[in-house]
PASE-319763 format. One record per residue (C-alpha): z, x negated, y; residue in three letters; residue number from 1. Coordinates in steps of 0.2 Angstrom, whole numbers, plus 5000, padded with zeros to 4 digits. Example, Ala and Ser with C-alpha at 12.3 -4.5 7.8 and 13.67 -1.06 7.14 Angstrom:
BEGIN
+------+------+------+------+-----+
!   c3 !   c1 !   c2 ! code ! pos !
+------+------+------+------+-----+
! 5039 ! 4938 ! 4978 !  ALA !   1 !
! 5036 ! 4932 ! 4995 !  SER !   2 !
+------+------+------+------+-----+
//
This chain:
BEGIN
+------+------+------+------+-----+
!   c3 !   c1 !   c2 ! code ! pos !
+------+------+------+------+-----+
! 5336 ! 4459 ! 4752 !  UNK !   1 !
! 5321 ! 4472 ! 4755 !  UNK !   2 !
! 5323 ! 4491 ! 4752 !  UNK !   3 !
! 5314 ! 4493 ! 4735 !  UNK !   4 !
! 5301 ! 4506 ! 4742 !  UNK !   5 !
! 5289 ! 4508 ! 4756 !  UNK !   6 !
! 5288 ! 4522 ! 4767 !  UNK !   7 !
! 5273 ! 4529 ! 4777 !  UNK !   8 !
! 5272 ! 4528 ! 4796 !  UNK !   9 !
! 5271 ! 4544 ! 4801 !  UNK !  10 !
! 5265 ! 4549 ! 4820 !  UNK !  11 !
! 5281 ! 4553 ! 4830 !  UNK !  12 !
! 5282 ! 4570 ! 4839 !  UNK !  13 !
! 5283 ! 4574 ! 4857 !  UNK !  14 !
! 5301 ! 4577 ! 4865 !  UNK !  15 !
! 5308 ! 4594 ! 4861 !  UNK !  16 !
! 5305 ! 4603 ! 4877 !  UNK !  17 !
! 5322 ! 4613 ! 4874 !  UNK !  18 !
! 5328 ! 4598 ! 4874 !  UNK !  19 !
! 5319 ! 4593 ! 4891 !  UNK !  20 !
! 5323 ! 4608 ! 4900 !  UNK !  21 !
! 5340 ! 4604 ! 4898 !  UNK !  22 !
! 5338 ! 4587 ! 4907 !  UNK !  23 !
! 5344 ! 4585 ! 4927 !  UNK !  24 !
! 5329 ! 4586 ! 4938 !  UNK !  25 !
! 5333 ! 4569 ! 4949 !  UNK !  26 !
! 5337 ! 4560 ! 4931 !  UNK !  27 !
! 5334 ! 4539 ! 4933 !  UNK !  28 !
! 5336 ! 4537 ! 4914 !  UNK !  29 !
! 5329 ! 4546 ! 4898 !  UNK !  30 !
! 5330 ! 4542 ! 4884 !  UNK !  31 !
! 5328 ! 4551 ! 4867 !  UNK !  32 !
! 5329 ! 4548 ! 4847 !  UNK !  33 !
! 5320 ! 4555 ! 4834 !  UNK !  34 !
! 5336 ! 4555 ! 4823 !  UNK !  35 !
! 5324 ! 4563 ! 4805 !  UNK !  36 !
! 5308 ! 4550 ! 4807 !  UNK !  37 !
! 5323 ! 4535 ! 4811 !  UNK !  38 !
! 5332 ! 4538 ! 4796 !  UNK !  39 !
! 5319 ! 4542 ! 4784 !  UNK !  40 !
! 5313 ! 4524 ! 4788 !  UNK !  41 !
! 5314 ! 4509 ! 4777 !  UNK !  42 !
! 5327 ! 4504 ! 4793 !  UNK !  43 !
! 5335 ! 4519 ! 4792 !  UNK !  44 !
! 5339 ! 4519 ! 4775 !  UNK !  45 !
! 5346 ! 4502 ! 4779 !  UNK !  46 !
! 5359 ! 4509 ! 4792 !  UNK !  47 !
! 5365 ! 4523 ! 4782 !  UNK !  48 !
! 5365 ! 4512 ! 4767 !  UNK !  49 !
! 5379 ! 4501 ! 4777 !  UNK !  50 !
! 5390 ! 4520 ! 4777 !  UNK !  51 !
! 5404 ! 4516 ! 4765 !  UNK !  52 !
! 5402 ! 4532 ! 4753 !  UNK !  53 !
! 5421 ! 4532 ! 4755 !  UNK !  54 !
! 5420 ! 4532 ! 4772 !  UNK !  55 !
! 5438 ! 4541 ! 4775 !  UNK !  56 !
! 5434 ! 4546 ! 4795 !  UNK !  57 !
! 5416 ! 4553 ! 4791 !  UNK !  58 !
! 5424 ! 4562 ! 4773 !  UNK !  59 !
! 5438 ! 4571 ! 4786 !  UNK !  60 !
! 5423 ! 4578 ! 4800 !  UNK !  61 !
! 5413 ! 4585 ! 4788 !  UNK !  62 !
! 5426 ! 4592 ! 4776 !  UNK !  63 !
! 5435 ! 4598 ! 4794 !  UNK !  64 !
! 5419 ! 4605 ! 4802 !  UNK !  65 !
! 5407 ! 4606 ! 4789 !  UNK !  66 !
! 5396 ! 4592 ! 4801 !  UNK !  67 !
! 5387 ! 4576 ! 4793 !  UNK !  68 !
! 5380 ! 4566 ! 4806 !  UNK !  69 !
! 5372 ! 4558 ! 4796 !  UNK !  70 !
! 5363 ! 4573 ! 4789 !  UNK !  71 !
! 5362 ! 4587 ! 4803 !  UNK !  72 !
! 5356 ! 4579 ! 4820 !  UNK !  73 !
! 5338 ! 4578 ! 4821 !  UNK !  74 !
! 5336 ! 4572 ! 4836 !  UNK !  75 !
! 5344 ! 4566 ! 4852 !  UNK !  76 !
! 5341 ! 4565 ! 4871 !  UNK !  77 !
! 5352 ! 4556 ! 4884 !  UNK !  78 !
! 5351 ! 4556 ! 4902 !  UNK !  79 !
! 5360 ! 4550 ! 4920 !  UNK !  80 !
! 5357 ! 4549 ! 4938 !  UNK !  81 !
! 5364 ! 4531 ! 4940 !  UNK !  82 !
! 5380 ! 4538 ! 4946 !  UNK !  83 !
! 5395 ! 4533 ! 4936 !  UNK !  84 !
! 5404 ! 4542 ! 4921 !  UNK !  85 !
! 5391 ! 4555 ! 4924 !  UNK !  86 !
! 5378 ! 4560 ! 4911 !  UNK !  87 !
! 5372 ! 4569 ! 4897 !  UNK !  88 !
! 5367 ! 4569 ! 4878 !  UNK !  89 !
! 5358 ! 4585 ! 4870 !  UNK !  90 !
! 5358 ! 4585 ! 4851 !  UNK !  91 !
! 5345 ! 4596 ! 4842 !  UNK !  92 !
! 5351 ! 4599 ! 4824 !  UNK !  93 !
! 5364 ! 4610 ! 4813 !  UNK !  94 !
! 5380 ! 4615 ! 4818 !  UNK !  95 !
! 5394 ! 4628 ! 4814 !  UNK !  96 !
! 5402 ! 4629 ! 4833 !  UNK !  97 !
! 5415 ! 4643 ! 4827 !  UNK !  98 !
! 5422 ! 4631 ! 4814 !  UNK !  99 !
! 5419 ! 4615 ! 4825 !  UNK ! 100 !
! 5426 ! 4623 ! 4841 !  UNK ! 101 !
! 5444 ! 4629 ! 4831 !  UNK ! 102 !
! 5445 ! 4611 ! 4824 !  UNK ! 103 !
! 5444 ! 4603 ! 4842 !  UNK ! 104 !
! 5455 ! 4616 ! 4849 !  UNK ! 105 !
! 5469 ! 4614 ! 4836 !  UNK ! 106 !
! 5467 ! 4593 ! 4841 !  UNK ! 107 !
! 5471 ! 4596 ! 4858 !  UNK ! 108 !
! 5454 ! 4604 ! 4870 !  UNK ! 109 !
! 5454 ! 4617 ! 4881 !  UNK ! 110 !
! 5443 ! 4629 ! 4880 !  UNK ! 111 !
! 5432 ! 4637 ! 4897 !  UNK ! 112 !
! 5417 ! 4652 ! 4898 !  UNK ! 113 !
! 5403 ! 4648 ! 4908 !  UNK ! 114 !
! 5388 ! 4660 ! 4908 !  UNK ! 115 !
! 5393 ! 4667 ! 4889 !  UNK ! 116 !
! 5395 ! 4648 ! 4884 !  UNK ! 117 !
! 5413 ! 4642 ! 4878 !  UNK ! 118 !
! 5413 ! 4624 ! 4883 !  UNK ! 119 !
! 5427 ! 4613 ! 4873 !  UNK ! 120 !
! 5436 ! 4602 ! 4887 !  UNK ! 121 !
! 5444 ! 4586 ! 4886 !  UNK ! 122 !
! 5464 ! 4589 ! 4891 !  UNK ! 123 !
! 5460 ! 4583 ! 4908 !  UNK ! 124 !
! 5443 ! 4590 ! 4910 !  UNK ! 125 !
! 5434 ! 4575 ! 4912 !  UNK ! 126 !
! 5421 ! 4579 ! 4900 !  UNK ! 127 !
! 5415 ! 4592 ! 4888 !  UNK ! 128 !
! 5403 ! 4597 ! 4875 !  UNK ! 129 !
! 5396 ! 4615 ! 4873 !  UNK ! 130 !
! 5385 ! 4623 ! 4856 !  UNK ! 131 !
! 5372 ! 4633 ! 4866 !  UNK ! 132 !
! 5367 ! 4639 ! 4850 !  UNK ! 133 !
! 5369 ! 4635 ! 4831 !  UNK ! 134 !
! 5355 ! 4622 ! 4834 !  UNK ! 135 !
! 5357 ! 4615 ! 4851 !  UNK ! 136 !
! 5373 ! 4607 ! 4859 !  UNK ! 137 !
! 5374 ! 4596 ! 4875 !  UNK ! 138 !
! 5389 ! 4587 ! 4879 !  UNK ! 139 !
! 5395 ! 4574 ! 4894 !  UNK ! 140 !
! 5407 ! 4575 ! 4910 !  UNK ! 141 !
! 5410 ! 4593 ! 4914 !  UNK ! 142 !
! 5398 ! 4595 ! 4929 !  UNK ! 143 !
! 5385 ! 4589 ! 4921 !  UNK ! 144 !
! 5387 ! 4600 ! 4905 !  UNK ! 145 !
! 5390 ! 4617 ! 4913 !  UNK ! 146 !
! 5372 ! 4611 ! 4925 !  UNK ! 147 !
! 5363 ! 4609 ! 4908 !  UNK ! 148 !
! 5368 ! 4625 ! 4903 !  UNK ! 149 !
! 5362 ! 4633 ! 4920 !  UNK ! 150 !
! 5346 ! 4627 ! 4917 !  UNK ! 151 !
! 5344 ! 4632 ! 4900 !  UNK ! 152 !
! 5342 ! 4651 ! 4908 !  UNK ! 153 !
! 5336 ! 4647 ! 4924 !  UNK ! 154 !
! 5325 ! 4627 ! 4919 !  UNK ! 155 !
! 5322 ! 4618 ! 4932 !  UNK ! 156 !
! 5305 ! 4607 ! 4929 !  UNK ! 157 !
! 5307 ! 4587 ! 4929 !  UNK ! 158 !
! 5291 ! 4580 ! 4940 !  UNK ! 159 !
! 5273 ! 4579 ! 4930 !  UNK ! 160 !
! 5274 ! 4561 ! 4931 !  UNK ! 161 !
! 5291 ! 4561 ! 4921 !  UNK ! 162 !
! 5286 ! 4572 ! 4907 !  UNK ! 163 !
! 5269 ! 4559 ! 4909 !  UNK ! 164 !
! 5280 ! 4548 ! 4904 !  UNK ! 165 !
! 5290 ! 4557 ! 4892 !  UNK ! 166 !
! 5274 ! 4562 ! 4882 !  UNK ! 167 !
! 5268 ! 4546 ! 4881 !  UNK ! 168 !
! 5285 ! 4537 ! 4874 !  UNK ! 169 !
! 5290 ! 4552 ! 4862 !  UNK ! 170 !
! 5272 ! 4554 ! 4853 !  UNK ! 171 !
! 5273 ! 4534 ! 4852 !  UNK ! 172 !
! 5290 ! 4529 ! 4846 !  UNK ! 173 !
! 5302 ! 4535 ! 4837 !  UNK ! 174 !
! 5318 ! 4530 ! 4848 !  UNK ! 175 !
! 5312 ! 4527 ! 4865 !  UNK ! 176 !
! 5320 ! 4526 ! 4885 !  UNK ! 177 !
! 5311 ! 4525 ! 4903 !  UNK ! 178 !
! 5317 ! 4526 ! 4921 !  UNK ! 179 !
! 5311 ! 4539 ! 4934 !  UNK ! 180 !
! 5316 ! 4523 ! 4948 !  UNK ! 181 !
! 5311 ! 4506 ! 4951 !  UNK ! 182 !
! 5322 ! 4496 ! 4936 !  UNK ! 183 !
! 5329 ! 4484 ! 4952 !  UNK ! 184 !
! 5339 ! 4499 ! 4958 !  UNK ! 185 !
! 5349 ! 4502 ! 4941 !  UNK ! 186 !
! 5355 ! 4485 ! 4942 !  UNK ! 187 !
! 5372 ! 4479 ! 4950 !  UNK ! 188 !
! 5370 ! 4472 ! 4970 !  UNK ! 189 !
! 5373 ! 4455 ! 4963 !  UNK ! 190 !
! 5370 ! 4452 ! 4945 !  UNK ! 191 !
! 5372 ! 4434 ! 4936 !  UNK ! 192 !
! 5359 ! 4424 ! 4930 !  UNK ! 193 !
! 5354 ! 4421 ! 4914 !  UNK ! 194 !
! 5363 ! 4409 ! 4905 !  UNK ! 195 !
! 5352 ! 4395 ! 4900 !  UNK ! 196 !
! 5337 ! 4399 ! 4911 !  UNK ! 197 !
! 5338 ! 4389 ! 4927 !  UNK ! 198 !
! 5346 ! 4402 ! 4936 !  UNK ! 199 !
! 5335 ! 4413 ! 4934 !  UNK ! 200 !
! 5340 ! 4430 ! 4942 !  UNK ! 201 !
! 5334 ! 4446 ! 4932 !  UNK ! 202 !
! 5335 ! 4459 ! 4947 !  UNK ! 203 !
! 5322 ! 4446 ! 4958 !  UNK ! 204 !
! 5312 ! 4446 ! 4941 !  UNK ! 205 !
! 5312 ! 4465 ! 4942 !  UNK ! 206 !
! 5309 ! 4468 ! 4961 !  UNK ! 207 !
! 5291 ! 4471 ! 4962 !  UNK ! 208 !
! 5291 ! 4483 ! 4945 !  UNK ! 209 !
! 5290 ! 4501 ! 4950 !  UNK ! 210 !
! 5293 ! 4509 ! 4933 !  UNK ! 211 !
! 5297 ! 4507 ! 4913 !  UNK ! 212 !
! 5298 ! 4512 ! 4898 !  UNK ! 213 !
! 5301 ! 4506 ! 4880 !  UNK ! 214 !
! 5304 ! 4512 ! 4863 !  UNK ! 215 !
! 5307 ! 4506 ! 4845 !  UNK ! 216 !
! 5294 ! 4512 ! 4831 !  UNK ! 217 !
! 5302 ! 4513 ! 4814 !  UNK ! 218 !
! 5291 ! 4507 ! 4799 !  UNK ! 219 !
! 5291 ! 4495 ! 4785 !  UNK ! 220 !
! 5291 ! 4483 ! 4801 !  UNK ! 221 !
! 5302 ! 4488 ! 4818 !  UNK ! 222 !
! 5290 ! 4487 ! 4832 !  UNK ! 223 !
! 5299 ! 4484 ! 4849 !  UNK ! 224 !
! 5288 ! 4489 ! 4864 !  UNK ! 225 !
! 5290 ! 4487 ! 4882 !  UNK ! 226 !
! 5280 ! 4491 ! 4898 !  UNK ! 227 !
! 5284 ! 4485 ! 4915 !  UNK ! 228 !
! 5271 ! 4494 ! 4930 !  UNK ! 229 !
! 5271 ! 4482 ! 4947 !  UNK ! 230 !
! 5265 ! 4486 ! 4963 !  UNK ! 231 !
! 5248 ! 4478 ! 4959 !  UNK ! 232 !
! 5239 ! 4465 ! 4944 !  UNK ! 233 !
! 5246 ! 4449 ! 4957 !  UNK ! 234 !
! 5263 ! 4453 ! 4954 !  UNK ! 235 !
! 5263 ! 4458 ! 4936 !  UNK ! 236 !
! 5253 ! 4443 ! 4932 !  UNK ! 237 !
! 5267 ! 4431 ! 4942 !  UNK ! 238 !
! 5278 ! 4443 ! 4930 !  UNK ! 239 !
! 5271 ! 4440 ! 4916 !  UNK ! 240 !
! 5273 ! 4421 ! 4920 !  UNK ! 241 !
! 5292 ! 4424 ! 4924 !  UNK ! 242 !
! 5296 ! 4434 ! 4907 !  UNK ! 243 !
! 5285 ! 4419 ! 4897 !  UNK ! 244 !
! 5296 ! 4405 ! 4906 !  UNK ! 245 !
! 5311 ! 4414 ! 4897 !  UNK ! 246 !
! 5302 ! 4415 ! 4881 !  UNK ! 247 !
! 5300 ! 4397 ! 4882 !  UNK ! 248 !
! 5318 ! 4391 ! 4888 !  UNK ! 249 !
! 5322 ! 4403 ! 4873 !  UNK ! 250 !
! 5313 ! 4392 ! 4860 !  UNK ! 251 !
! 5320 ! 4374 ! 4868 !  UNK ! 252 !
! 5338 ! 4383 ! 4864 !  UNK ! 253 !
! 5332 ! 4382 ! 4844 !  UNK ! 254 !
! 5346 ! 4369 ! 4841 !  UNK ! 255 !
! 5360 ! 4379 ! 4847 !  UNK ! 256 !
! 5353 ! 4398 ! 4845 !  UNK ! 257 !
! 5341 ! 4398 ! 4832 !  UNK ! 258 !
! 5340 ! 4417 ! 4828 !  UNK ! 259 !
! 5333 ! 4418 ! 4848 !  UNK ! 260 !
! 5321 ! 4406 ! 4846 !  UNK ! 261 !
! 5314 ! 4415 ! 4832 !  UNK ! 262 !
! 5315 ! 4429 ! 4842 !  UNK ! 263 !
! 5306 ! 4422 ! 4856 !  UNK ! 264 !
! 5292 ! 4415 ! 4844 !  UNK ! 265 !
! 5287 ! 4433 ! 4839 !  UNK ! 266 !
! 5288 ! 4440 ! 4857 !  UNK ! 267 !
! 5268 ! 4445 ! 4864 !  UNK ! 268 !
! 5269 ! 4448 ! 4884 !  UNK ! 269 !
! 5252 ! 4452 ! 4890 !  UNK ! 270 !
! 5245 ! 4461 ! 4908 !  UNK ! 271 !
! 5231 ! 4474 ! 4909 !  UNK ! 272 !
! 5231 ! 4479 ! 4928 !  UNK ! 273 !
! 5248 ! 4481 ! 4937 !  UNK ! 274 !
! 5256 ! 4486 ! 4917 !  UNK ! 275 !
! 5266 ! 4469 ! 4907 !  UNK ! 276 !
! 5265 ! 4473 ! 4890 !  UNK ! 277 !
! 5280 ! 4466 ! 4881 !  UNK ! 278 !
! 5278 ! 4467 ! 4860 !  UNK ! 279 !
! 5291 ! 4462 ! 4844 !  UNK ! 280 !
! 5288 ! 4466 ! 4828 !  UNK ! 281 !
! 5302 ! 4461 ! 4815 !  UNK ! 282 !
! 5306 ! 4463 ! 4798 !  UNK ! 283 !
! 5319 ! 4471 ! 4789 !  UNK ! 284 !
! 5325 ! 4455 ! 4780 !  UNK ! 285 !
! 5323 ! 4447 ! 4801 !  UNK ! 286 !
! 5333 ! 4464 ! 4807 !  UNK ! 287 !
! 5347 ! 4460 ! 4793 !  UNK ! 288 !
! 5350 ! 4441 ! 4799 !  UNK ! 289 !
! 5350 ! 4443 ! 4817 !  UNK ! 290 !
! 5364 ! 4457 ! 4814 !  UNK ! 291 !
! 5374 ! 4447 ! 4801 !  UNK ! 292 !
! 5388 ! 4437 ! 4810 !  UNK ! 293 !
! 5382 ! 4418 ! 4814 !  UNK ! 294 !
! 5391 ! 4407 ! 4801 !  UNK ! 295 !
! 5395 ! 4388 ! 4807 !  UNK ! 296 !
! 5381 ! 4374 ! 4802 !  UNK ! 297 !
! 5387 ! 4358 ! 4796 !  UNK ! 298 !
! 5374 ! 4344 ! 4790 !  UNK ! 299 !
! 5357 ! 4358 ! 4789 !  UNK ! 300 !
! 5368 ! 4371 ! 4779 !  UNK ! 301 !
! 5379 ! 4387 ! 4785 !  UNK ! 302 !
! 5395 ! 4385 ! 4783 !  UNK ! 303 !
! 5406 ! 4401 ! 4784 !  UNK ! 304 !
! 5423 ! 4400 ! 4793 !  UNK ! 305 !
! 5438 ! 4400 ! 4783 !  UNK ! 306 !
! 5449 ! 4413 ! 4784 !  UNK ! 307 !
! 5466 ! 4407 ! 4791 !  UNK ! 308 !
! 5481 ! 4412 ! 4782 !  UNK ! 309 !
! 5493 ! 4425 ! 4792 !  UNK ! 310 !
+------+------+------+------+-----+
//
């Protein structure tokens, strides 16, 4: 069922450059949320309408902290190198740190100063979060963390053409990602092929894209966008053929996968230059039933699966 009202699109904003600065120079993968124009969607109602109100965890962290997620982010930036268990998140919102910090040290963390900044460490130092100020927290593996709070005094600038790109996905879309590296070089050495797809192998597919990026617009529709930049127009056109073979294996699969078929019939992949465009819009009622559970089908109806006795 449809959310009762209708909200209106608003223009997202640009990345939070205290946010940015806090971002590792040689970064593969950004990506960011704006957590206040997601939730005040029709979506985002959605989600947080699915929060129990009794909700026994999230009633303990905010009567503990005085934190509600669900209230006091605003928005969110990730990134990593590549390198494993390594990373970073940077959160933009409102937070109590003296309160947060006691109730984390009383469940077990450990506490370290770097440059006037208490970081609260996991027990084996692995990782770490720290409050930078009442408004502004990073967390991740410890190196990473006490990096981000080196460049918050001392910033060290991300190259033009990655802020390029980071202005053109944060304006555009509300939740949003790209990578600073040919998409080939994230992927394992070997990585499977697609089930269902002739063998087709995605990190081949990928080989001649040199960069990407994508993000999810949040409105009375969700807009999914995508684009893939290729050497030159030949190999994103034999791309776009790839991407569009998938599309129609997809559709063949109606039978035995119906909600990817469907998804495949609202996929839009299209070239201009060396750029594939890759576009989905779905509903919220669409959204709903591809997250639902499948239930069996038995003679054109669903059939849900009994629940066996213990």
């Amino acid at each position: 069922m449809s959310l009762a009202f209708t909200a209106v699109v608003l223009p997202a904003k640009a990345a939070d450059p205290g946010l940015i600065n806090l971002v590792m120079p040689d970064a593969s993968v950004i990506a960011g949320v704006n957590v206040d124009q997601a939730k005040n969607s029709p979506f985002g109602q959605y989600v947080l309408s699915q929060i129990p109100a009794n909700n026994t965890d999230l009633q303990k962290l905010v009567t503990l902290t005085g934190f509600d997620p669900t209230r006091d982010v605003h928005e969110l930036l990730a990134a990593s190198t590549g390198t494993q268990n390594t990373g970073l998140v940077a959160a933009r919102g409102a937070f109590d740190p003296s309160k947060i910090a006691s109730v984390a040290v009383a469940d077990g963390a450990k506490t370290e100063t770097y440059g006037g900044i208490t970081i609260l460490e996991a027990p084996n130092q692995s990782h770490a979060i720290a409050f930078l100020d009442s408004t502004l927290v990073v967390a991740g593996d410890l190196a990473s963390v006490k990096a981000a709070i080196d460049r918050q005094k001392a910033p060290t600038p991300l190259p033009s053409t990655v802020l390029s790109q980071i202005t053109q996905w944060s304006t555009s879309q509300d939740a949003w990602a790209i990578t600073t590296v040919p998409p080939s070089q994230l992927h394992p050495a070997n990585p499977p092929s697609l089930p269902g797809t002739n063998g087709i192998n995605p990190q081949a597919m990928l080989q001649t894209v040199q960069s990407a990026g994508g993000g999810v617009k949040f409105g009375n529709n969700v807009v999914i966008s995508a684009q893939l930049t290729s050497d030159n127009a030949a190999d994103a056109t034999q791309l776009q053929g790839a991407l569009q073979l998938l599309v129609s294996l997809a559709q063949m699969q109606a039978a035995n996968d119906p909600k990817a078929a469907a998804l495949a019939q609202s996929l839009k992949i299209t070239t201009s230059g060396q750029a594939v465009n890759v576009s989905l819009s779905l509903t919220e009622d669409q959204i709903q039933s591809i997250t639902k559970p499948n239930a069996n089908v038995k003679g054109g109806r669903k059939v849900e699966k009994p629940i066996r006795q213990m």
